[in-house]
MDAnalysis code that builds the backbone (N, CA, C; Angstrom):
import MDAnalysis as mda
import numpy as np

u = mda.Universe.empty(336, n_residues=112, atom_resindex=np.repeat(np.arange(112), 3), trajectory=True)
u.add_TopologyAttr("name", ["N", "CA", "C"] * 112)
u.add_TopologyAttr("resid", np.arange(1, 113))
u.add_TopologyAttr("resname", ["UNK", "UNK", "UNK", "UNK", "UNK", "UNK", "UNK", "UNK", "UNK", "UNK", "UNK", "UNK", "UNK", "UNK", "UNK", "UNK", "UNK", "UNK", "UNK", "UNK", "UNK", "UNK", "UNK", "UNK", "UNK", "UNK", "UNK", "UNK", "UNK", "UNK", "UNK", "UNK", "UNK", "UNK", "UNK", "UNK", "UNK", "UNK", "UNK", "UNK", "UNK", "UNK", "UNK", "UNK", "UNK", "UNK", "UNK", "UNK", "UNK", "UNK", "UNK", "UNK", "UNK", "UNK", "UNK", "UNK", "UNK", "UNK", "UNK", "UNK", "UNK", "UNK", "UNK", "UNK", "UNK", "UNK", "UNK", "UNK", "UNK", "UNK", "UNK", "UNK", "UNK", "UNK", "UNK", "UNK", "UNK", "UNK", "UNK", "UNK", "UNK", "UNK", "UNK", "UNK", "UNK", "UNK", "UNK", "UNK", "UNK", "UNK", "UNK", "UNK", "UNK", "UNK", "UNK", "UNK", "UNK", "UNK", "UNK", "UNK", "UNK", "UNK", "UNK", "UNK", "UNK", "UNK", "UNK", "UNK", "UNK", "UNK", "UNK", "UNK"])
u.atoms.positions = np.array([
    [0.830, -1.191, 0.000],
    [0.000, 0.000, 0.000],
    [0.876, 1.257, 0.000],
    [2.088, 1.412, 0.774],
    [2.720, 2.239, 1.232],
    [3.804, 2.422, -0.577],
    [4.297, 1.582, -1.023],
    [4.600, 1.212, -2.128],
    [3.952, 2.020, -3.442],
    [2.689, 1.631, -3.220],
    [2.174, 2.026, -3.962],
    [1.604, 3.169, -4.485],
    [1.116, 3.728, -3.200],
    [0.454, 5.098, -3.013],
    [1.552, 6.066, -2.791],
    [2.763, 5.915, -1.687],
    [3.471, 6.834, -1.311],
    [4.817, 6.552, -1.498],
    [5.222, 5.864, -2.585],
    [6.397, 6.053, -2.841],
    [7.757, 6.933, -3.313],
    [6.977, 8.258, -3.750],
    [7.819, 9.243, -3.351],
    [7.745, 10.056, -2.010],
    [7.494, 9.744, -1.421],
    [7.132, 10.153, -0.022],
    [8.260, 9.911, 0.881],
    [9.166, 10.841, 1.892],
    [10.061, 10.036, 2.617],
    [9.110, 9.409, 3.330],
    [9.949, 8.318, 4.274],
    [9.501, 7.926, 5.161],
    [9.539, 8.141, 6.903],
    [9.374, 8.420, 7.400],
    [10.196, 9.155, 8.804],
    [9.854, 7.918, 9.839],
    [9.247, 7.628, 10.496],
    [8.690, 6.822, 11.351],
    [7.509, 5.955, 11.314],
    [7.510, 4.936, 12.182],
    [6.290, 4.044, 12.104],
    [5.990, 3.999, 13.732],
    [4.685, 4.185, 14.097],
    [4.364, 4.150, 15.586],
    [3.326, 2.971, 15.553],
    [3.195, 2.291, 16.784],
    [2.180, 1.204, 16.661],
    [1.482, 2.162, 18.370],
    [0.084, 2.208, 17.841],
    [-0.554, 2.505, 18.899],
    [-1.342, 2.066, 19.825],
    [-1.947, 2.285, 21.315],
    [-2.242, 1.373, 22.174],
    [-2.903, 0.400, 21.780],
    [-3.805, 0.980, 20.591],
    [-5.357, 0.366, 20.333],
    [-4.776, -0.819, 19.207],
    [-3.270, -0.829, 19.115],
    [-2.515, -1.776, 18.293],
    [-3.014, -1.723, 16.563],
    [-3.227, -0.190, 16.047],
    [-3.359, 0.416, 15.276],
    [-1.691, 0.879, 15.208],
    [-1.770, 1.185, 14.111],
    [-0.157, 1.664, 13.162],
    [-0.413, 2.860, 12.484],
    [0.010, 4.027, 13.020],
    [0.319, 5.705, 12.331],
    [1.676, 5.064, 11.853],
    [1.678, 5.453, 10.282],
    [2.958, 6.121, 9.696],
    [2.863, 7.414, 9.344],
    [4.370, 7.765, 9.621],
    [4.749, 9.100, 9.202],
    [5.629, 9.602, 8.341],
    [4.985, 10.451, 7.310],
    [6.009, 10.931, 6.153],
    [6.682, 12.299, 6.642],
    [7.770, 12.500, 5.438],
    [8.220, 13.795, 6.102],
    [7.206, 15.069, 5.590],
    [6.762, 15.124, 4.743],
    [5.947, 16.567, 4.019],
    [4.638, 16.426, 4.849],
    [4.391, 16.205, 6.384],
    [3.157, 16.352, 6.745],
    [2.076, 15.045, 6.465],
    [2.376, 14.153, 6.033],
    [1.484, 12.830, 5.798],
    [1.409, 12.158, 6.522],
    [0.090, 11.359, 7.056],
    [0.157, 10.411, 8.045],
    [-0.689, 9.511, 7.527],
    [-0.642, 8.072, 7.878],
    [-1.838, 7.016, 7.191],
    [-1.885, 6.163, 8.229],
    [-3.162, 5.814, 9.081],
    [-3.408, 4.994, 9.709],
    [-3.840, 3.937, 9.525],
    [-3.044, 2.942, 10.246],
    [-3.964, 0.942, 9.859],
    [-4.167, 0.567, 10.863],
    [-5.065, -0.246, 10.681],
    [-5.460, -1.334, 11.806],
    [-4.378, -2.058, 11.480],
    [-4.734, -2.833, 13.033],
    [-3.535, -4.040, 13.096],
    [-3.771, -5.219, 12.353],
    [-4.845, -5.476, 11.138],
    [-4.657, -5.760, 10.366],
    [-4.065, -5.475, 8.615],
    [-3.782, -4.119, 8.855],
    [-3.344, -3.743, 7.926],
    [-4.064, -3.249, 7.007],
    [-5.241, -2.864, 7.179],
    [-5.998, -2.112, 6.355],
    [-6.470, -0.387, 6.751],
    [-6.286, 0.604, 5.926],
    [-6.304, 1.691, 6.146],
    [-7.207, 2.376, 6.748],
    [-7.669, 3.268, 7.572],
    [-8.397, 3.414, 8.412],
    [-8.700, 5.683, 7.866],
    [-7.521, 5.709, 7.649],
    [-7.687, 7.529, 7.894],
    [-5.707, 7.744, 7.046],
    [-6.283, 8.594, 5.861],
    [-5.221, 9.327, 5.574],
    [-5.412, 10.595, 5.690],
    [-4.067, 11.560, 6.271],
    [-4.513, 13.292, 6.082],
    [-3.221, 13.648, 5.747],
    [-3.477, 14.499, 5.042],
    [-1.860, 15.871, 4.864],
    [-2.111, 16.485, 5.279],
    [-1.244, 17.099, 5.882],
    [-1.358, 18.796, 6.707],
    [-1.017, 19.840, 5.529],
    [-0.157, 19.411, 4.472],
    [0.080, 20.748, 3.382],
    [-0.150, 20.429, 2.179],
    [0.112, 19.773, 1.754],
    [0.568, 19.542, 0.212],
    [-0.440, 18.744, -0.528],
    [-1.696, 18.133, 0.144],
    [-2.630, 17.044, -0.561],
    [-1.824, 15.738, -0.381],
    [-2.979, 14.894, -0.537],
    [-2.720, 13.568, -0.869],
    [-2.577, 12.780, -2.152],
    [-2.032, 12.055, -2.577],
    [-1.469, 11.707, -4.134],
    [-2.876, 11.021, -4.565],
    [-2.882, 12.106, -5.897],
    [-4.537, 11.525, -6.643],
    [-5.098, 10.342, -7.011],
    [-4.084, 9.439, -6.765],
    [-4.196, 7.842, -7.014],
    [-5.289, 7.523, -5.902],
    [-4.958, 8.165, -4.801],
    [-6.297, 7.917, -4.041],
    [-7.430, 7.550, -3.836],
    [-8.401, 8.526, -5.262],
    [-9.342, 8.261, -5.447],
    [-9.519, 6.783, -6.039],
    [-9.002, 6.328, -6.266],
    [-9.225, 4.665, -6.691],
    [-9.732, 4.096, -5.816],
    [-9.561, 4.457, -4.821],
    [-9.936, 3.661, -3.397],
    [-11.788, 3.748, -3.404],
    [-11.573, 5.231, -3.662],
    [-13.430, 5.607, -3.931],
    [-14.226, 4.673, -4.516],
    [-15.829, 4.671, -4.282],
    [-16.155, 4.483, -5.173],
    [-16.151, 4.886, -6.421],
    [-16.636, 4.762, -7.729],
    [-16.992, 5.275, -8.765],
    [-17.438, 6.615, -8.799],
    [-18.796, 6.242, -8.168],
    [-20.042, 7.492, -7.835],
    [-19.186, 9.011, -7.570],
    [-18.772, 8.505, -6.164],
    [-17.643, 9.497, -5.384],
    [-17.005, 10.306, -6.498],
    [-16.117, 9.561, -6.701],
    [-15.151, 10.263, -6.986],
    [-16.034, 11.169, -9.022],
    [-16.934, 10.972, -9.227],
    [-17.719, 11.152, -10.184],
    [-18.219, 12.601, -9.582],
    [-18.731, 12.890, -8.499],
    [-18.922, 13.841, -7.836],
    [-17.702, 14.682, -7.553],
    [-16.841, 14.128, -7.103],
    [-15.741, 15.166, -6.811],
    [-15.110, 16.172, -7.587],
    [-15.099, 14.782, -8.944],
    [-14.460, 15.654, -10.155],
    [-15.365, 16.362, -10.599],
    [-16.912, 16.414, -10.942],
    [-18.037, 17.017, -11.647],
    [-17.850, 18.515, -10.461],
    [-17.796, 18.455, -9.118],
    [-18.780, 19.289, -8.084],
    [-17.070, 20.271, -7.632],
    [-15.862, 19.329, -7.283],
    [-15.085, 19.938, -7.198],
    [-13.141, 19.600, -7.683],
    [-13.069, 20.297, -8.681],
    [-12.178, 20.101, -9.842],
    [-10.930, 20.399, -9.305],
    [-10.840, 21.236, -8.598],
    [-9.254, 22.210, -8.761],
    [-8.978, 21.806, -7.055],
    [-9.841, 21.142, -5.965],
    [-9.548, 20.802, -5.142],
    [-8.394, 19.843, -4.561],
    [-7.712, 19.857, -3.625],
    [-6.855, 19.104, -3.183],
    [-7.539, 17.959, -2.569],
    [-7.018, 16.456, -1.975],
    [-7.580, 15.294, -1.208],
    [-6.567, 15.876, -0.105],
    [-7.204, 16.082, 1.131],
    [-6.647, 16.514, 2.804],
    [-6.889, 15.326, 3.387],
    [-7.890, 15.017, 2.956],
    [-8.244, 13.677, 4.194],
    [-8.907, 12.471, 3.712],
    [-8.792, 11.562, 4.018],
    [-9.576, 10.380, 3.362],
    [-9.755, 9.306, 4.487],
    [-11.485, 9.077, 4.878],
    [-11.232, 7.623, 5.626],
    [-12.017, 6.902, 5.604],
    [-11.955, 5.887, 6.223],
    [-12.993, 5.101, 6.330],
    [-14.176, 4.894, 7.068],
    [-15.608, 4.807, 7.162],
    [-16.310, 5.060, 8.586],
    [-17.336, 3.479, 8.020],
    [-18.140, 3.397, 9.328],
    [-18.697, 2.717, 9.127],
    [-20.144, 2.532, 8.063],
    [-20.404, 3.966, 7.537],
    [-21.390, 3.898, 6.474],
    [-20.574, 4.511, 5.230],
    [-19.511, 3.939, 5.150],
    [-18.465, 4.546, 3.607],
    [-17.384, 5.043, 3.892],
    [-17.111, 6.379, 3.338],
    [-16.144, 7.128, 3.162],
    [-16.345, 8.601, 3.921],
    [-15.436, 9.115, 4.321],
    [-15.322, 10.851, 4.425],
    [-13.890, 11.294, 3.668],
    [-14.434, 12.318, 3.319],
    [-13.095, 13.289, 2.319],
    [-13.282, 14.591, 3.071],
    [-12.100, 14.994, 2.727],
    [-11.995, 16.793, 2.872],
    [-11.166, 17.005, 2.026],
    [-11.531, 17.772, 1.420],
    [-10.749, 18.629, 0.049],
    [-10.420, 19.935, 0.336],
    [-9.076, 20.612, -0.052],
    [-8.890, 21.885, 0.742],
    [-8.120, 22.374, -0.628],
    [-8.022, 23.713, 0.130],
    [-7.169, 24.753, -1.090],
    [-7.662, 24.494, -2.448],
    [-8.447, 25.849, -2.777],
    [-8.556, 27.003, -1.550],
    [-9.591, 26.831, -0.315],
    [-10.697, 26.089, -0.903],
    [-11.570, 26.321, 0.132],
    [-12.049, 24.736, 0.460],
    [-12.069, 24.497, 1.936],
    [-11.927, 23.395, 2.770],
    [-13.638, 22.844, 2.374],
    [-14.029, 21.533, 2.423],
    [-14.994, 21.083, 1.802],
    [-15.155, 19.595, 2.803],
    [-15.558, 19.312, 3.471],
    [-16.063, 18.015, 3.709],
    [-17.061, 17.558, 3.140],
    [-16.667, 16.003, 2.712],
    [-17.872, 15.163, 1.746],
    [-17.963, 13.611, 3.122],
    [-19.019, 13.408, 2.517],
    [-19.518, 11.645, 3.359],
    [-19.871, 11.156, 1.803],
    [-19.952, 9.933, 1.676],
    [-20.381, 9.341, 0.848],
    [-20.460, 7.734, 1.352],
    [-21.831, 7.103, 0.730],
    [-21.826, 5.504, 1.744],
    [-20.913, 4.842, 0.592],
    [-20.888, 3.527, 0.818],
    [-20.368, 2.812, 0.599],
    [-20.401, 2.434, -0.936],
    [-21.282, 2.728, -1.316],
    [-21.263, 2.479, -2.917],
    [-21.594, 4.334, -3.537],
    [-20.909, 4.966, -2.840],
    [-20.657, 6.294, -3.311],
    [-21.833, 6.998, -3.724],
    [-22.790, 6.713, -3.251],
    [-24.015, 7.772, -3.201],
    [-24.012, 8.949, -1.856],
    [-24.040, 10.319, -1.925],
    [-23.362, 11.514, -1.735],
    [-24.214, 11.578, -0.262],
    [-23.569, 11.274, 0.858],
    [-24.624, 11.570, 1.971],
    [-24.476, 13.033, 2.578],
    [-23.203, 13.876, 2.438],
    [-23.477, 15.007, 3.513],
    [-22.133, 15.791, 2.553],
    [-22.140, 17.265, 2.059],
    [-21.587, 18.013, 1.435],
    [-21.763, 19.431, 1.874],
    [-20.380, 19.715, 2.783],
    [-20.619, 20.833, 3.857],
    [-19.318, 21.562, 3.127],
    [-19.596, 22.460, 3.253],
    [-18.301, 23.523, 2.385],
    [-18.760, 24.521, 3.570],
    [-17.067, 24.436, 3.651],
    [-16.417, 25.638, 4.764],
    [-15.723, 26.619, 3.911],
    [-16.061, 27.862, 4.736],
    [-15.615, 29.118, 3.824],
    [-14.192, 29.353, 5.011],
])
């Protein structure tokens, strides 16, 4: 995963946490959380976006919306919840999306 998605990315550290969840840490502000099975839980950047390959992870729908509703946006955040997905798209202007599981659009809050 790490390979794949963030391979130009340094790498700085790996923390395993109480809940026996795994934060890695890049150097440009990136962090990606797993369960201790190894499946991704929550990616965020603090500056620079997240690498657009991302959206693969999306559904279809999703990411059909993102590009139609918001084009020139960055990926800040990406995770997983128990009814789908949440995104935040930033710069310039910060945007939280929900979307369930087969990417039909549940909650689209734009922060000014």
């Amino acid at each position: 995963f790490v390979d794949k998605y963030f391979s130009e990315e340094e790498l700085l550290f790996v923390e395993r946490e109480r809940s026996r969840n795994y934060r890695i840490y890049f150097s440009k502000g990136i962090q990606i959380l797993f369960d201790r099975k190894g499946a991704f839980i929550e990616m965020i950047s603090k500056k620079k976006g997240l690498p657009e390959a991302l959206f693969e992870l999306l559904p279809r729908r999703a990411v059909e919306y993102v590009q139609t509703n918001y084009p020139d946006q960055k990926l800040m955040r990406l995770a997983k919840k128990s009814y789908g997905y949440k995104i935040r798209l930033g710069k310039p202007n910060e945007v939280n999306l929900s979307f369930s599981r087969v990417g039909a659009l549940v909650d689209d809050e734009f922060m000014e």
